[in-house]
Each structure stands twice: as C-alpha cells, then as structure tokens.
N, C-alpha and C positions, 0 to 999 in steps of 0.2 A: 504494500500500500504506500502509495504516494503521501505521505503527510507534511505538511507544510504548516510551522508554525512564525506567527508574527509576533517580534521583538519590538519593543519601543523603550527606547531610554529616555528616564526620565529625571528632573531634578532629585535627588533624596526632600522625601517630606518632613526629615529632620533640621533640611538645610536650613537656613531663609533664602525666599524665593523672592525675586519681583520681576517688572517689566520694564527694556529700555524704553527710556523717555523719547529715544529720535524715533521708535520706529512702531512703540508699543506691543511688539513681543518678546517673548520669555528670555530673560538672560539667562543663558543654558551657563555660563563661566562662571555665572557665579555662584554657582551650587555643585554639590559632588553628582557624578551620572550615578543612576542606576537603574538595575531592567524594572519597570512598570511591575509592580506588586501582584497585580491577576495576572498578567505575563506566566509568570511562572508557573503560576498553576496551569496556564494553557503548554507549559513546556512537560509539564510535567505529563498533563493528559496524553497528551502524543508521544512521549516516551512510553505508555502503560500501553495504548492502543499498538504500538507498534511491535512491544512483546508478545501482546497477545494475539498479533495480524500476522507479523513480519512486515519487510517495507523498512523504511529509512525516514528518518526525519532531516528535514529542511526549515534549519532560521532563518525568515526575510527581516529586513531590518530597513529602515530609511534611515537616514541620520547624517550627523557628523563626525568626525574622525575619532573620537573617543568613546563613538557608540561602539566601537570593537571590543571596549572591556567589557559588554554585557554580551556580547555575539560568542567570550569567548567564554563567557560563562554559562551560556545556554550550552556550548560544544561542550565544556565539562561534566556537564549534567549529564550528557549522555545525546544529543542530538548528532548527527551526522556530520551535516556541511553545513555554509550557510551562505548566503545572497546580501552584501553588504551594495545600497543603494548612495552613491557619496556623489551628492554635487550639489554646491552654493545655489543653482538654481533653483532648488527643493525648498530654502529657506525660508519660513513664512507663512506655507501650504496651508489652509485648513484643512477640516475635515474630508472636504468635496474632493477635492483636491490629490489628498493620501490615498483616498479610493481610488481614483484613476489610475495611479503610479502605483501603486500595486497591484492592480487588477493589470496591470500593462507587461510586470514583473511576473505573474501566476499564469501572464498564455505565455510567458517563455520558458517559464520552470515544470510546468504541468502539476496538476495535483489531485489526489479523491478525495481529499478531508482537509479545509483550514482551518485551522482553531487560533484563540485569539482572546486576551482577556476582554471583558464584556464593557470594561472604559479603563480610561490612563488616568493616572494622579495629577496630570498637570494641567489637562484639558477637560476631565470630566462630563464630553458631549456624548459618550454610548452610544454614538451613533454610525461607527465607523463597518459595525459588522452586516448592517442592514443594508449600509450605501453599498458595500464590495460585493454582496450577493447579486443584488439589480445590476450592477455591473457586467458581474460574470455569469447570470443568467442561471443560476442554481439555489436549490433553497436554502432558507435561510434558520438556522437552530440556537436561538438566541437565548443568554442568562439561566445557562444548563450546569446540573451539578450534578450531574449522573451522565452518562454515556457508555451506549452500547452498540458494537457493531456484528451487525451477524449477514453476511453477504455482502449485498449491495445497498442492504437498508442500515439506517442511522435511527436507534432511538433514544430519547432523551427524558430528563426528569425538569421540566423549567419551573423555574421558581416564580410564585404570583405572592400578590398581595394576602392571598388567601389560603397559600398552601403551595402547590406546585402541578402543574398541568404534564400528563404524561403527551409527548410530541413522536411523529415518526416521519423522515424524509426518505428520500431517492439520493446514495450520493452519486457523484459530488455535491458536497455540501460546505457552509460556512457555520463552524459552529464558535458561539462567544461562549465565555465560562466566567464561574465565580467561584468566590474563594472556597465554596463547601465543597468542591467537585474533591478535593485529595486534598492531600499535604505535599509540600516538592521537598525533592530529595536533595540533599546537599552534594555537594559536588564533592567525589572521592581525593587522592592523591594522584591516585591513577588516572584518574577521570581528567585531571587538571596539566595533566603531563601528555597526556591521550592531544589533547585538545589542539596542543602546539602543533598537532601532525594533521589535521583536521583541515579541508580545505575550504579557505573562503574566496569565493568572488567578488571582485568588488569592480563595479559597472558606476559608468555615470549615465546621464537622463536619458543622451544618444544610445547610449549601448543595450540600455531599459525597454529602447522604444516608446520612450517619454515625450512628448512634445514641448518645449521648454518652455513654449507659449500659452499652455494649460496649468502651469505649477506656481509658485512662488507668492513673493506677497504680495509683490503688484496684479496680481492674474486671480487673486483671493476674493471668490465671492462674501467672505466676510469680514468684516472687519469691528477691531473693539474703538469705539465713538470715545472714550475718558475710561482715567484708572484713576485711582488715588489708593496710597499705602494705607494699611489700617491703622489704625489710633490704637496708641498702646492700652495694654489691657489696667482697666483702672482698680484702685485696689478694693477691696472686696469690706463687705460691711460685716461687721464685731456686731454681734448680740450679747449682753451683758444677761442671761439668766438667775435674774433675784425671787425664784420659783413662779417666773410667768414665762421661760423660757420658750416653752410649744407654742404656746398662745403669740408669741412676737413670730417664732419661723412660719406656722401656719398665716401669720396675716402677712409674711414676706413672700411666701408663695401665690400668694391669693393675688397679692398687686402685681406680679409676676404673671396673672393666669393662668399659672402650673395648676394649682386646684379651683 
C-alpha cells in the first residue's frame, strides 16, 4: 500500500509566537520548529496501517529549510522516504493554496491512503483535508480515531459532538486524524541512525508541477486585515475567606457566567 503521510512544521506552542509587522505572517525564526502535534499521530497511523498492509510510507512536507528536522524525525519513526517541497515561492500560501501544491505533489508521488492531522497548531483552519480530497477527487474521512482497512474499503470511527459516527469509503482516500487514534512511538537509536540513510527528495515549485503563479502571498486568497499582540495576563484576584469564602467564589463565578 501506497501510504502517504503529510508533515507540517510548526512553531513549538511552548515558544512565543507572533506575526511580522511588514508582511503579517508567522515569524517561523522566531520560534523552535517542530512537527505539528496531530502530525504525529497521522505518522504514527501509517506506520500501524503499513505493518499490518505492507507498503511503504511516504513524508510530504512543504516548508522551509529547517522543516528537514521534522522530515527526519518522521524517517526515525519508522517512515520510508520523504518528499521535501522547498521554495520561497510557497511563502505565505494559505490554506487554498497548500491544497493545490500538494495535490500537484500526490499525482506525482501516487498514493491509496493520505493521512494527515485533522488541523496545525499554528493555523488552526481544519480545513486543509477537505480542500485536498475535492482536489484529488476521492473521498474524504475526516477527524477519525479509529481506522481500518480491509481491501479496498476504508473504515473509520469519527468523532461528533455526540459521540462518534461509524464512516466507510472506497480508497483512495484522505483520511484527517486526532489525537485519540494511538499514541506515537518515539523514535528508536536505530530508528535515528536508520534515518540518515533514508532518502529525501527535495523539488522546488517547477519540479512539483507547481504553478508559481497559484502559491504565495501575493496569489493568497486570504488575507489577515490587523493583529495586535495580546495584553499580558493581569494578575489574578485574592479572596480573603473570613468563613464567607464559597459565598465570595460562587458570586465570582456567577459574574463570570460560569454558573
């Protein structure tokens, strides 16, 4: 089986993050990378799917030049090779956008299962696994924490508000995940030594079959209108309990709306 997982490097959500002022995206320098948190759990799925399919996995990745420390830690993990997409013209992309260059990237690589965490830490829009399906014209198995493949069919457990809806597709398919799907495995000694011998390719936008005139931030159907940093966190209010204690948090809650 073809499996193809999507990497995204992302700020660490320990760093502080902000936005530059000339351009109003992400200052990726000035924060440590690292792979997008449900990432992993989609590396992880397609390392399990692939034990028990056979097949190979494959990390795509867009990024910039230091997205390689996460590409080489998906290969530690146990994935295959990987598909490293590197050029300045990508800079900026939205969602719309990553859809396309990677959808541009999976008719070159081929695949019967993409997996992919179900949103990034840094962009939060969840929307990227819906746009790549309509793209590449296969269904789409979205915010799954179960997965099973038995043939040619894809079943899944999706999580609702309610509980969870059981799903079944035709692959090829695009499947998004969440953190309950597994736990990921930590990368061995081996695994990490393994990895150096591991091949990546690394294509710019021409090589992708990217239109350069499709991607970036000038070609961005969207755009952020104003930011502003956030107001430091103020300090927090002392209740003095002279045995009216509950009586004071309960009417703190209350003007709070929590109760």
């Amino acid at each position: 089986m073809n499996i193809v997982v999507l990497v995204k490097q992302v700020p660490d959500t320990e760093s502080p993050r902000k936005l530059k002022s000339e351009d109003s995206t992400l200052d990726r320098a000035a924060a440590d990378g690292v792979i997008n948190e449900l990432d992993e759990y989609a590396i992880e799925e397609g390392l399990r799917i692939k034990e028990a399919q056979g097949g190979e996995v494959t990390v795509v990745t867009l990024g910039p030049g230091k997205a390689t420390e996460s590409i080489r830690k998906a290969l530690a993990m146990g994935a295959d090779k990987a598909v490293h997409v590197l050029d300045d013209a990508l800079a900026g992309s939205d969602a719309l956008q990553t859809s396309y260059a990677i959808a541009q990237v999976l008719g070159r690589t081929g695949f019967d299962l993409v997996i992919l965490g179900s949103e990034s830490t840094d962009a939060r829009t969840g929307v990227l696994a819906a746009m790549l399906a309509e793209r590449l014209g296969v269904p789409q198995v979205s915010l799954a924490n179960k997965v099973e493949i038995e043939g040619s069919s894809i079943k899944a457990q999706r999580i609702t508000d309610y509980g969870f809806d059981r799903v079944e597709a035709t692959l090829p398919a695009v499947v998004s995940v969440v953190e309950k799907i597994n736990e990921p495995r930590y990368p061995s000694f081996k695994g990490i030594m393994a990895a150096k011998k591991k091949p990546v390719e690394t294509l710019g936008v021409a090589d992708a079959g990217i239109d350069a005139g499709q991607v970036g931030l000038a070609n961005a159907a969207t755009a952020v209108v104003d930011f502003a940093e956030a107001p430091p966190r103020a300090q927090g209010q002392i209740v003095s309990d002279e045995g009216d204690g509950g009586t004071k948090i309960a009417d703190f809650l209350a003007s709070k709306k929590f109760v």
